[in-house]
N, C-alpha and C positions, 0 to 999 in steps of 0.2 A: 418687654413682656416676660415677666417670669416662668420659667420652663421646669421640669424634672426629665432628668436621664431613664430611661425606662429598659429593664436588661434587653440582650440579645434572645429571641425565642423562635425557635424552627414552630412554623405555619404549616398542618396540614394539609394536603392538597381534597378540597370536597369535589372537586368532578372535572374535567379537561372537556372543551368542544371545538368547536368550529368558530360557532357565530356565536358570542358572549350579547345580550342585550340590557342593558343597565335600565333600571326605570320601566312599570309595566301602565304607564298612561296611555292615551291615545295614537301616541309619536312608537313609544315601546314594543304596544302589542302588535300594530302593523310592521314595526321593522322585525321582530320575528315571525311573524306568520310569514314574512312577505322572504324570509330568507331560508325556512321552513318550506316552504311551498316551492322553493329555487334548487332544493335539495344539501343544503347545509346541515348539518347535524347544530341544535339552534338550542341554548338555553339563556331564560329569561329569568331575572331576580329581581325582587322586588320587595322594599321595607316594610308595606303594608300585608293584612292579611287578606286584598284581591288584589283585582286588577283595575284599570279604570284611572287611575289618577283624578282629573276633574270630572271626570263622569259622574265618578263611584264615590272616592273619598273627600269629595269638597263638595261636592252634590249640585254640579249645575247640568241642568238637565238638559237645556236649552242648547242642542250641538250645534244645527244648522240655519239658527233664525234668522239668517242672511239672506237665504234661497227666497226668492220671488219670483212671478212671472217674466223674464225673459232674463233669468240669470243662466248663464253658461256654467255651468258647478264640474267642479273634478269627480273625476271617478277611482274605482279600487276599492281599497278595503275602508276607509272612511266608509264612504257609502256605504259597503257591507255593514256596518255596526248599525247604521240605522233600519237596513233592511230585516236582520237579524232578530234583533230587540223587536220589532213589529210583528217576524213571525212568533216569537216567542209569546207574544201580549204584553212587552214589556217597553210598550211606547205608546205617545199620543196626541193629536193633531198639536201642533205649536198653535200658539196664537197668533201672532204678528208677519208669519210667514208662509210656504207651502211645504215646511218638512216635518217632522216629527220631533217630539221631544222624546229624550231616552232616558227611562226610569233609572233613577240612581242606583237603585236594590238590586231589582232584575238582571239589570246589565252585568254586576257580577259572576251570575251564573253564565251570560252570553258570553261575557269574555272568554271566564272556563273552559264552554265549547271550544270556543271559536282556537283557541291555541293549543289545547289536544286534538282536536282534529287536525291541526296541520302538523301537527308533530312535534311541539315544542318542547320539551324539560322546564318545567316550573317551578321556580325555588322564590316562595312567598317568604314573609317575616324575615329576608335576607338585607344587610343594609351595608354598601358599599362606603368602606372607609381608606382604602387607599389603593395605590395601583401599580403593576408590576412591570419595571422596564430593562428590556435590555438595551443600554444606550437610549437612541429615543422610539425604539419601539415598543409597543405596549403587547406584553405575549401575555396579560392576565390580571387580575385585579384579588384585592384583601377584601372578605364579607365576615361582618359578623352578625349574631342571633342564638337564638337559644342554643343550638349546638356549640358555643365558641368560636373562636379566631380561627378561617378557615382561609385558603385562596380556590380560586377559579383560574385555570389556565388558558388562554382561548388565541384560536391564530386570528382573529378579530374580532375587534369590543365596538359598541356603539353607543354612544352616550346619550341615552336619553332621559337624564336624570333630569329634565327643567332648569335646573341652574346649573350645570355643564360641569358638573362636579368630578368626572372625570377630568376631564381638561384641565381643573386646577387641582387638578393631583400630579397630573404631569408637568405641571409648569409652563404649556403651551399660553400664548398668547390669547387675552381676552379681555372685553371691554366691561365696564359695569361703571352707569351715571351715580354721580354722589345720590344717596337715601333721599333727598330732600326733592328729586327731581325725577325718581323710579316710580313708576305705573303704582296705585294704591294695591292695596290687599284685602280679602273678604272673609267674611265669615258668610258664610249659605244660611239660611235655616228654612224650616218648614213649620207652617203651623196645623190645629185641629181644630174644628168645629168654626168652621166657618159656612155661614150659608152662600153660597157660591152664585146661585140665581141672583138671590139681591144684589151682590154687589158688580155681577155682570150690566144688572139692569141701571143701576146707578153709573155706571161708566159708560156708557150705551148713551144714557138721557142727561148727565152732569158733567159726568168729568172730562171725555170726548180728548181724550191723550192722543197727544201727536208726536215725534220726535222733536219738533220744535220746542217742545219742554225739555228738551236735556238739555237748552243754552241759558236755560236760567242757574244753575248752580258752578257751572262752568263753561269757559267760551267752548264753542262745540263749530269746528269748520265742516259744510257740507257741500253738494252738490247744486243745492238748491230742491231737487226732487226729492228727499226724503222729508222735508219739514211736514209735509200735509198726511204721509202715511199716520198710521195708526201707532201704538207705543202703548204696549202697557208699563206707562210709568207711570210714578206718584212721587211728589217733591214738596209741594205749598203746602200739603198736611204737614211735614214736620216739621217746618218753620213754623205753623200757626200753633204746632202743640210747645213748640218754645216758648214763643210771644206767650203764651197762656198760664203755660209753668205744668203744664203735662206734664212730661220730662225738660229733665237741663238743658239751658240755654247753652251751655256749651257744648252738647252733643258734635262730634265731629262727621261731617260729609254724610248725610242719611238722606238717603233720595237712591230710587233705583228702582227696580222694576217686579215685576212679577210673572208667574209662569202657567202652570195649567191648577185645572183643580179634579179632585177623586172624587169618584159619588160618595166616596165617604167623610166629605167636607173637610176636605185637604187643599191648603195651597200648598203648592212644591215648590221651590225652585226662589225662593224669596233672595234677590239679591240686592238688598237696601242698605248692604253698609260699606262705604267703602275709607279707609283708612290709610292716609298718607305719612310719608315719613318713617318707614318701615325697610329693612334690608332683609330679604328672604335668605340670605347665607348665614345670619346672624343669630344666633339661638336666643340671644335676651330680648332683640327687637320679634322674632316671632313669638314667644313666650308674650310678651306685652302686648303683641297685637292680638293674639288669640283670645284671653281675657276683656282686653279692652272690647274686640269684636265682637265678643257675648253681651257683654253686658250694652253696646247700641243695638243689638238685634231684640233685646228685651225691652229697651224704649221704642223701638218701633213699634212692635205688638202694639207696648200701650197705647202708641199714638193711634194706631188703627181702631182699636177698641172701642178709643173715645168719640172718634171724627166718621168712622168710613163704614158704610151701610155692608151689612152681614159679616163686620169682624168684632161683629160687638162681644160676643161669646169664643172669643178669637184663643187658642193656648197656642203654648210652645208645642212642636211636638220631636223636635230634634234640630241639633246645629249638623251641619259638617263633620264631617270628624277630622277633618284637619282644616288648616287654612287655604284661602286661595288666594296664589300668588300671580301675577300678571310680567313680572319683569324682574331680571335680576344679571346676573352674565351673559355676553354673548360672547363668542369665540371668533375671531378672525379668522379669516378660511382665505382660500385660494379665491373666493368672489366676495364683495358685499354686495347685498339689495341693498339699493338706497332707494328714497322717496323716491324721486321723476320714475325710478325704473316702478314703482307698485301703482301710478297714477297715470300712466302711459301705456300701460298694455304691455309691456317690458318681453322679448324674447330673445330667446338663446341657443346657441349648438348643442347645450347639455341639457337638454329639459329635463326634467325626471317628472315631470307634473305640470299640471294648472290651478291657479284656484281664482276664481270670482275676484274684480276689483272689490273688495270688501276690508274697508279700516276702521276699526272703532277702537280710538284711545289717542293720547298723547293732543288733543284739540281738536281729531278726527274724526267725523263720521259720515262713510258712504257706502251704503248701499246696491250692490250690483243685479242694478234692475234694468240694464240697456245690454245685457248680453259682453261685456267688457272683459277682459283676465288677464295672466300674465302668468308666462311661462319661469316655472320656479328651478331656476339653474344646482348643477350637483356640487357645481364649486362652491356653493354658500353651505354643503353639511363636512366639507375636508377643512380641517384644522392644518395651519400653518405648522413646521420643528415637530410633528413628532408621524409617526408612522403605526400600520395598522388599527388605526381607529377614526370611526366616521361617527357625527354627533346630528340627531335631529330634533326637533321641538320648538319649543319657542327660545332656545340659547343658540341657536343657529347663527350664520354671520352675516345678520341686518344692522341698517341704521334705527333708528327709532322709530320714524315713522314706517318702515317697513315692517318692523319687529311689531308695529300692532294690528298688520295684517297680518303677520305669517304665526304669531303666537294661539291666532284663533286653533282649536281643536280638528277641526277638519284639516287646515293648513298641516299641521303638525304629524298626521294622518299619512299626509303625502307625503312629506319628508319623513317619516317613518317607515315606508314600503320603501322609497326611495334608496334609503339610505339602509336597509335590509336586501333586499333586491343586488345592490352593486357588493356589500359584503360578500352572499354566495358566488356574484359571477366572479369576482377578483379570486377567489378562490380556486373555480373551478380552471380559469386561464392561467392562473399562479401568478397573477400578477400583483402589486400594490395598490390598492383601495385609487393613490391619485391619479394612477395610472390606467384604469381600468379602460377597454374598449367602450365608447360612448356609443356603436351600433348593437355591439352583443347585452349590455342593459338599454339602453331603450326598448329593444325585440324583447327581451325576457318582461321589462313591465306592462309592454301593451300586448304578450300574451296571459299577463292576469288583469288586464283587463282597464289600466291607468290610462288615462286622456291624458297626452303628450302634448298638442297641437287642439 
């Protein structure tokens, strides 16, 4: 690869703390609220101008459409975002499940709240590009944004960038499958004027979607009990607007699902496109997937327009504003989850959490509607070689089939408080993130309120 020498230049220092949190997603905002609340002096940055990650900037709305009658769900601050958003009026019954969707826009403002209230330091439009070590400890990281080339100095960093972008600034150990064999990528969108009645009434009396239609476009492993539930999915329409010449026969993977709708004849949460062969660390394959992702979200529409009763006056009314990514780095840690342990009920001496047997991806989908779960260990957020830095999200240290349970947003939630929660007590004990008292954080998370057991 061709390179340039670039000089030597002294980096201002923009602020020094405690608890550095990288990434302000779902994983982000719980690991500093959650280290905030622990009494760490806590600042969180983020490239975008909110918070939210897939909430907010990729627009899926749909947090917790796992939850069914006799699901065992985690608690904390997850569940605060949905509870929040609802008092705020900024959520609304899901369809397919018993939790709530949370409005993409609104949620913005909750987040807001939700991290000054607990005290955090908020630096939006901040975008981490490299990171600071002494030997292999990490005492701070390089941001830039409108203000220029700055650093951040922090006695502990938490990477919860999505693709573990810290971790491959330090060089620590991490996995990522060849492109050809990584989770697709989405583009969101929303549409307008759709009349909602109708096409409720038409799925209701026609279409009568079950999840046993997601094994038509790809093999899909289940339990056997989810095939009969309900699914708002739609698939056969895009094939027949092919066969037809609606749009191109070669449209790539359109088929997906749908979300709520506004009295103002809104669907939300449209996620019909899913695009394979794509590297989220890669800027030319996101650049082409994002373009590419527009332009199948606009043959959707048409396909709806033409075939599906009240999308007939159907518009665009916004994409995502970035892409949604599913999978990309994972870091090797002191544990992996692998498969048996996420299908098994899997427990451990270090819980930091639970979350629902609940896997959707990689030929997986099960539903945790028997009350099932599996206690989420703290050695899968410590990274292998390097020191004071703990990573949570979906780049955490799973196998594949674990990573598409644990990438879900709730999951991510956990291992956010988690892995914010043991930053402030390693602090307050003086100890090393891998070393931390496994009694004095579990007591600190199930005094804010985290289901352990």
């Amino acid at each position: 690869m061709k390179t340039v020498l670039m000089p030597q230049k002294e980096v201002p220092v923009l602020t020094e703390t405690e608890v550095l949190v990288v990434g302000g997603g779902p994983s982000g905002i719980a690991a500093a609220i959650a280290a905030a609340r622990s009494g760490a002096k806590t600042v969180l940055v983020e490239r975008y101008g909110c918070l939210g990650g897939n909430m907010t900037v990729v627009g899926v709305e749909s947090f917790a459409w796992y939850r069914h009658e006799g699901t065992i769900d985690c608690e904390g601050i997850g569940r605060e975002y949905e509870r929040r958003a609802l008092e705020h009026g900024f959520a609304r019954p899901e369809p397919q499940s018993i939790s709530h969707v949370i409005d993409t826009e609104g949620f913005k403002h909750v987040a807001d709240k939700m991290v000054l209230e607990a005290g955090v330091t908020v630096l939006l439009h901040t975008l981490f590009v490299d990171v600071i070590l002494d030997k292999n400890r990490v005492i701070g990281i390089v941001v830039e944004g409108k203000s220029g080339r700055q650093a951040i100095l922090a006695e502990r960093v938490i990477d919860c960038s999505g693709d573990a972008d810290v971790i491959a600034a330090t060089k620590a150990p991490f996995t990522k499958r060849p492109k050809d064999k990584l989770m697709g990528v989405t583009v969101m969108f929303h549409c307008a004027g759709v009349d909602a009645e109708r096409f409720q009434q038409f799925v209701k009396h026609d279409l009568k979607p079950t999840y046993a239609d997601w094994g038509k476009n790809w093999t899909v492993k289940t339990s056997g009990k989810e095939e009969k539930l309900f699914s708002p999915y739609l698939e056969g329409v895009f094939a027949r607007a092919q066969a037809e010449g609606v749009i191109p026969g070669d449209a790539q993977a359109i088929a997906g699902t749908w979300s709520t709708f506004t009295d103002a004849g809104e669907a939300c949460g449209l996620n019909m496109v899913y695009s394979f062969g794509y590297d989220s660390t890669d800027v030319w394959d996101l650049t082409k997937a994002e373009m590419e992702g527009r332009q199948q979200a606009l043959w959707v529409i048409q396909a709806l327009r033409h075939y599906i009763p009240g999308f007939e006056n159907a518009k665009l009314r916004n994409f995502g504003m970035t892409l949604g990514c599913r999978e990309s780095r994972q870091i090797i840690g002191e544990k992996r989850v692998n498969e048996e342990y996420v299908l098994n009920q899997g427990r451990c001496e270090d819980a930091i959490g639970i979350f629902p047997e609940f896997i959707d991806g990689s030929g997986y989908l099960i539903l945790p509607t028997t009350g099932r779960y599996y206690q989420v260990p703290y050695g899968c957020l410590v990274p292998l070689e390097v020191e004071n830095l703990l990573v949570a999200g979906r780049c955490i240290s799973a196998d594949v089939i674990a990573h598409t349970s644990m990438r879900n947003m709730m999951c991510c939630a956990v291992t956010g408080q988690g892995a914010g929660t043991a930053a402030a007590v390693s602090l307050r004990e003086g100890v090393a993130v891998r070393k931390v008292n496994m009694a004095s954080l579990q007591a600190e998370l199930l005094a804010q309120g985290v289901r352990i057991h």
